[in-house]
N, C-alpha and C positions, 0 to 999 in steps of 0.2 A: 878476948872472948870471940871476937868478930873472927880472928883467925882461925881460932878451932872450930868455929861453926863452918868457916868456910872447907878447912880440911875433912869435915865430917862428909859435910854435901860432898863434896868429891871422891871420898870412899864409898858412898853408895850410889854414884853413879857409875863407877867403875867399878863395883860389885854387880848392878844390872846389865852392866854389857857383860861381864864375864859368864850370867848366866846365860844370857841371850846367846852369846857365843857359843858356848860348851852344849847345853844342855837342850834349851827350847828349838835351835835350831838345828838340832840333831831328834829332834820329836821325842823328846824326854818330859814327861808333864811334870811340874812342881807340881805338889799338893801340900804341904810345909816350910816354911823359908824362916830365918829369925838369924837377924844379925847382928850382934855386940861389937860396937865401935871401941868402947871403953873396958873392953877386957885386955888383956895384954896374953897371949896373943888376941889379936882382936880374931874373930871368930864368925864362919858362913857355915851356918847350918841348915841342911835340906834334907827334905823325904822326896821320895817319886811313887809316882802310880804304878808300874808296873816294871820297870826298869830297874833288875840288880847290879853293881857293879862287883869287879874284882877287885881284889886289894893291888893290882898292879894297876889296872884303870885310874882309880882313885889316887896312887902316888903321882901317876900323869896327870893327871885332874890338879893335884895341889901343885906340883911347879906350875903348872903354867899360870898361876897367879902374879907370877911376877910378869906374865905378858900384861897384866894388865892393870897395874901399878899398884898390888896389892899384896907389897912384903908384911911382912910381922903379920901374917895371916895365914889361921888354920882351917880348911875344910873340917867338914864333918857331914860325912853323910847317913841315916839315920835308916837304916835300912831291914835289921833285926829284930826281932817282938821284943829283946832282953834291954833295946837301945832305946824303947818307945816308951814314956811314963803316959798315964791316965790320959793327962792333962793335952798332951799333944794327940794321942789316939783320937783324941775326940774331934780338935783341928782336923785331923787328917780325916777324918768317916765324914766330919761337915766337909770339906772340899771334895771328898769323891761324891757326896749327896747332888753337890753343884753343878760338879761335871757330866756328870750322869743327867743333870736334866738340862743342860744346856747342849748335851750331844741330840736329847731326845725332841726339843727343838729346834735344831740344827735339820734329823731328820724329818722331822714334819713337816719344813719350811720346804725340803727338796721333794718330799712326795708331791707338796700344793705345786709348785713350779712343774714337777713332771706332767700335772695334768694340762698343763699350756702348749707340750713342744711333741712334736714327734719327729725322731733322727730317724725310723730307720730307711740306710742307703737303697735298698730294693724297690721303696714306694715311688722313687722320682720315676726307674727302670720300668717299671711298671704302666705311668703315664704315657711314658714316651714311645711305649709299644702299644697299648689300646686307645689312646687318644696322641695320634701323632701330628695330630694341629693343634696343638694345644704350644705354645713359645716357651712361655714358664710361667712359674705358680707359685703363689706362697698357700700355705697351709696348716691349720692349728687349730685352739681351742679359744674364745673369746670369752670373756665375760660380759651376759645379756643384764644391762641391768632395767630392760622395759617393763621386769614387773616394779608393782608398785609395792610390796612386803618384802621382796627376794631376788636374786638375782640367780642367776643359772649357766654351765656353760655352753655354749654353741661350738660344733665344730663349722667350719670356715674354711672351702675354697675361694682364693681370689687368680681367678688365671686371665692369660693374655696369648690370644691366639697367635700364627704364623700371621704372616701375610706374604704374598707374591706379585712380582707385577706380570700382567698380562695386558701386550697390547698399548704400555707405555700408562696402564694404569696400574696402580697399588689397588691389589683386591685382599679381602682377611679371609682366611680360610674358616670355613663352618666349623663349628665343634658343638655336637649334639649336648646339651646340655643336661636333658633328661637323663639320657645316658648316663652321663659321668656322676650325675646325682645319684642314681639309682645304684650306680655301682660300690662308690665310698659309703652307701648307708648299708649295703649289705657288710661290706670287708670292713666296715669300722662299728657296725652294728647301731648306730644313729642314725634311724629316720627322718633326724628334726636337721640332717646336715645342709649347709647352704654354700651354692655354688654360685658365682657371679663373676661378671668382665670386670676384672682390675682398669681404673679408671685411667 
């Protein structure tokens, strides 16, 4: 008993890497998987989201089972309305229900993050031509949490001037602050923007 159990766990771990191999990491999404150890042929049956194969694919599909040590073993891939009973339709509409909202949190998470960053290349261009004493800068969107109910974001200059020496002294060069404030609130449309020397 101990041995079949143990030959069992090894057929389905070398059925997971065959799909990880083949399928997932070729961006193929399972949406149905059901595997019979104890059938003879033992038997790997799957659906996909979007992905049809050809009956030539599919013949390369099933050799290469034996890459990965799973002979007396038939693919099936389930692909047809005529190949689908109720029972699995229904698996499959529940797993694209899933996917569907784990993609739709997926993009909510990256809308929330895009309002922290700003990439684009032209704004550093920009700096470097209208405030040329200005060293470098980081810049973004913070979250204020000084209210006491809510919290809000701030955009956020932190820059760090030139400096030169003259004279055998280090002097920092001026960098009009107003200014630069005044200018990020118009081009980013936040009056509430805050500028400051990075410490």
């Amino acid at each position: 008993m101990a041995y079949n159990l143990l030959k069992e766990k090894e057929f389905h771990q070398n059925v997971a890497h065959y799909i990880t191999a083949e399928f997932e990491n070729n961006d193929y999404t399972v949406i149905y998987k059901k595997i019979r150890y104890n059938a003879s042929p033992k038997t790997i049956e799957l659906a996909f989201l979007n992905k049809k194969f050809t009956d030539e694919e599919i013949k390369t599909l099933q050799s290469n089972l034996k890459n990965f040590k799973l002979p007396n073993t038939e693919l099936i891939i389930r692909q047809k309305e005529s190949d689908i009973d109720q029972k699995m339709l229904s698996e499959i509409n529940k797993n694209k229900a899933s996917l569907s909202n784990k993609d739709l949190k997926i993009n909510q998470l990256k809308e929330e993050l895009a309002q922290y960053k700003y990439t684009d290349p032209t704004f550093a261009k920009e700096i470097e031509v209208l405030f040329p004493n200005i060293e470098s800068f980081c810049f973004g969107k913070l979250t204020d949490f000084s209210g006491k109910d809510n919290t809000s974001l701030t955009t956020v200059m932190l820059y760090t001037p030139k400096k030169e020496t003259i004279k055998g002294k280090v002097v920092t060069k001026e960098v009009d602050r107003q200014k630069l404030q005044q200018w990020l609130a118009e081009k980013f449309g936040d009056k509430e923007v805050i500028c400051r020397l990075a410490d």
